[in-house]
C-alpha positions as MATLAB code, in Angstrom:
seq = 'XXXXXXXXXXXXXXXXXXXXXXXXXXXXXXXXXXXXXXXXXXXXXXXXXXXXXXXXXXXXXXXXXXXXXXXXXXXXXXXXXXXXXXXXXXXXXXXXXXXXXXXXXXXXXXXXXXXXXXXXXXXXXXXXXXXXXXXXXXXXXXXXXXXXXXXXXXXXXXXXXXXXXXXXXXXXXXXXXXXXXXXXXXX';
ca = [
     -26.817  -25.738   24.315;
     -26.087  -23.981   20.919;
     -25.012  -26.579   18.188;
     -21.865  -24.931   17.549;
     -20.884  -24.580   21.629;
     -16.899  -25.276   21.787;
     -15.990  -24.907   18.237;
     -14.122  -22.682   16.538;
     -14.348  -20.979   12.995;
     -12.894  -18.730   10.743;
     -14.482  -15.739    8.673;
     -12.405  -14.191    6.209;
     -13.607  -10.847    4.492;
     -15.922  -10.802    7.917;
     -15.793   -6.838    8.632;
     -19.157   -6.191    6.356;
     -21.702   -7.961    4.699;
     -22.027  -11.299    4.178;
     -19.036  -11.958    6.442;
     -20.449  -10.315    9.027;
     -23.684  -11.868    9.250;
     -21.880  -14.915    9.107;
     -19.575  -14.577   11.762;
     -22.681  -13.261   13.903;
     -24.589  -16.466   13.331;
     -21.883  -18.385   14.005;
     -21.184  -16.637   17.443;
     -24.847  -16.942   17.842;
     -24.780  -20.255   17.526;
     -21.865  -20.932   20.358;
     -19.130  -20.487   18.196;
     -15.665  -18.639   18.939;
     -15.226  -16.176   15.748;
     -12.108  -15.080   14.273;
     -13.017  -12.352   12.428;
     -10.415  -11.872    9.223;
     -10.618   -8.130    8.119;
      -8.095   -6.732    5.208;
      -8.782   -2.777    5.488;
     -11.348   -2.238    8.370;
     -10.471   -2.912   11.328;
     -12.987   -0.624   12.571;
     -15.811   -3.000   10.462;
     -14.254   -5.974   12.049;
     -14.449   -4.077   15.581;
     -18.125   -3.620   15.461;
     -19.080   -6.957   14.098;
     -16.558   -8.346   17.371;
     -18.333   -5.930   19.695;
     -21.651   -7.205   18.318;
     -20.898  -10.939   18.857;
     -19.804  -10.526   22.945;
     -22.082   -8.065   23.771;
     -25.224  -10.789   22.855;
     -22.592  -12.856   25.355;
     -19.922  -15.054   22.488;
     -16.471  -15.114   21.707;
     -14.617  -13.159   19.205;
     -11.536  -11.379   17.936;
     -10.624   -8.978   15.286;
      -7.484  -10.186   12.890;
      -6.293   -8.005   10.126;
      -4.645   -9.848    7.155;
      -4.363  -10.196    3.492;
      -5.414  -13.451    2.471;
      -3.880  -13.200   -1.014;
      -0.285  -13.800    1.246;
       0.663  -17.011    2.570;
       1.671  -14.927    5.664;
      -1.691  -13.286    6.099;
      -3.467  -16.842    5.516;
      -1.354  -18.604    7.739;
      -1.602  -15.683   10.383;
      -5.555  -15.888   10.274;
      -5.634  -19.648   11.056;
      -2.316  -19.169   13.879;
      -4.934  -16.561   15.721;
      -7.523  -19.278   15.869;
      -4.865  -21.628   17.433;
      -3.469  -18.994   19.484;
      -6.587  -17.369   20.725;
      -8.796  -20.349   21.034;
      -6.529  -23.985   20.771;
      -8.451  -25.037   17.660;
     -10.226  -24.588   14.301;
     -13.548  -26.214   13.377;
     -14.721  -24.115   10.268;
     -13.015  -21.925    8.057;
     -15.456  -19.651    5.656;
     -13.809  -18.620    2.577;
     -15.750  -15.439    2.152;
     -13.142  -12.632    1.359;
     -13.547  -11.216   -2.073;
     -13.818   -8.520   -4.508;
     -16.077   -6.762   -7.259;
     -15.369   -4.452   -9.453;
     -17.228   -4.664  -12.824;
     -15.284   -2.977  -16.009;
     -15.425   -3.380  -19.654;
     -13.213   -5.433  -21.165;
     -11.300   -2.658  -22.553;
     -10.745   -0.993  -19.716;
      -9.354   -3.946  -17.434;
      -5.967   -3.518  -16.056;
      -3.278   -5.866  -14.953;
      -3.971   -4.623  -11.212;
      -7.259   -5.069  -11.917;
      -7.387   -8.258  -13.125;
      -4.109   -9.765  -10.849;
      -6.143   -7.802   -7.744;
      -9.482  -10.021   -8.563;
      -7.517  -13.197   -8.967;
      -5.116  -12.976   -6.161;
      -8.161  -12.465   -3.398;
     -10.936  -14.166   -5.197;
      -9.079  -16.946   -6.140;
      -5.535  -17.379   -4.258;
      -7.076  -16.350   -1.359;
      -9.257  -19.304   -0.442;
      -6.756  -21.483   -1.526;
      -3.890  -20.140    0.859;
      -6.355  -19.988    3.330;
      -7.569  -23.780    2.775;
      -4.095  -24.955    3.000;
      -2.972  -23.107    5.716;
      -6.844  -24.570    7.812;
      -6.926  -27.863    6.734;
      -4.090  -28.959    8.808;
      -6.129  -27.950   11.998;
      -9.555  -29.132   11.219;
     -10.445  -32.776   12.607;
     -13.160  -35.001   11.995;
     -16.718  -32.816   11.335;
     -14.175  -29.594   10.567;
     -15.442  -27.768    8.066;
     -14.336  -25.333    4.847;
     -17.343  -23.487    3.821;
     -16.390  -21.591    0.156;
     -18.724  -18.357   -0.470;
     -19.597  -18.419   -3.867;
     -21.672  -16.535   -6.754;
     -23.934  -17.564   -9.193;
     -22.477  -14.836  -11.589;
     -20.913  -17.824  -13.482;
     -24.499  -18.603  -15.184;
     -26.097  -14.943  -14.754;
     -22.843  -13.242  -16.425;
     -23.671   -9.962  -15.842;
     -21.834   -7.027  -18.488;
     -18.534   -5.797  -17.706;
     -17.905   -9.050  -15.132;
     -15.428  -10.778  -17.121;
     -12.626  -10.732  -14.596;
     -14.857  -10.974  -11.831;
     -17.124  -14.066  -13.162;
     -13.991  -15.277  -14.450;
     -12.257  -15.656  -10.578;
     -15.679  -17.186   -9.609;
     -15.484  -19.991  -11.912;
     -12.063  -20.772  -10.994;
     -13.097  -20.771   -7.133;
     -15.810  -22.971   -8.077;
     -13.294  -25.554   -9.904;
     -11.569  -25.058   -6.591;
     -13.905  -26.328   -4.430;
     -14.732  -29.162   -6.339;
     -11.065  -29.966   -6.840;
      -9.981  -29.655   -3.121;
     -13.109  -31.939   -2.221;
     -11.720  -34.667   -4.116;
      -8.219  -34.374   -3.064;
      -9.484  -34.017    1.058;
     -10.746  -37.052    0.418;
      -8.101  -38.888   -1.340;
      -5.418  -37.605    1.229;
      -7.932  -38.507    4.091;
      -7.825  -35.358    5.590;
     -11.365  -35.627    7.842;
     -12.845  -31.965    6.919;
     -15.819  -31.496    4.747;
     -16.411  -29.045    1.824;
     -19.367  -26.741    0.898;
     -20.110  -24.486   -1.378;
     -22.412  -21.589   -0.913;
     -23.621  -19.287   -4.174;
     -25.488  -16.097   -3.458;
     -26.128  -13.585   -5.799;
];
């Protein structure tokens, strides 16, 4: 038996990438896989088609996770489609490196919004769901201590995820909610 047989997780930003391997390992490990995509569905597709045909469980959800809706519609799939939630990985994200001068408000509102208010809507919308051993796995960077030129914005969402996670371990535990937090920095 897989160590993950009977749970349940969540992948957001899982259509390419890191997300995908994730939700792959996860599948391969017994879990059921939501797969969260925000503009390829035919990504998320492949990476679904990939997890049942080596035999596991998945499904393909399309949502913005910079919306309350789209948060709270990636977690109601998981209920829907599978009666539960174990993990939720906060992967979704986005890069776009620019010189200072040239940042924009879209720029700089689109980095914050999915790099930042993403993972949060997403947390609240999980941690309702998630019971003793759940998890919330946050995908990190370690462009916070490499700062890399023309990453302000981007290395500047990063940081504030990072206060995030630390933050929302703290409170978890002082509202005894029975999930777990970890952090994950690649890059």
């Amino acid at each position: 038996m897989n160590k993950l047989t009977g749970k349940v997780a969540v992948v957001t930003g899982a259509s390419k990438g890191i997300g995908a391997a994730i939700a792959k390992s996860l599948a391969a490990e017994g879990a059921s896989v939501v797969v969260n995509y925000a503009s390829s569905k035919a990504g998320a597709d492949a990476v679904v088609s990939a997890i049942t045909k080596a035999g596991g469980k998945a499904v393909a959800v399309g949502a913005d996770v910079s919306t309350t809706a789209g948060a709270q519609g990636i977690i109601d799939a998981a209920i829907k489609n599978y009666g539960r939630l174990d993990v939720l990985v906060n992967n979704s994200g986005v890069y776009e490196f620019s010189p200072i001068e040239a940042v924009t408000e879209e720029h700089f509102h689109r980095h914050f919004n999915i790099n930042v208010l993403g993972p949060l809507l997403t947390t609240q919308a999980a941690v309702k769901h998630l019971g003793e051993g759940g998890s919330i796995i946050n995908i990190s960077s370690g462009v916070t201590r490499l700062t890399p030129p023309n990453s302000t914005v981007y290395t500047g969402t990063k940081g504030c995820a990072r206060c995030h996670h630390q933050r929302a371990r703290q409170g978890t535990r002082q509202q005894e909610y029975p999930c777990q937090f970890h952090q994950s920095r690649h890059g």
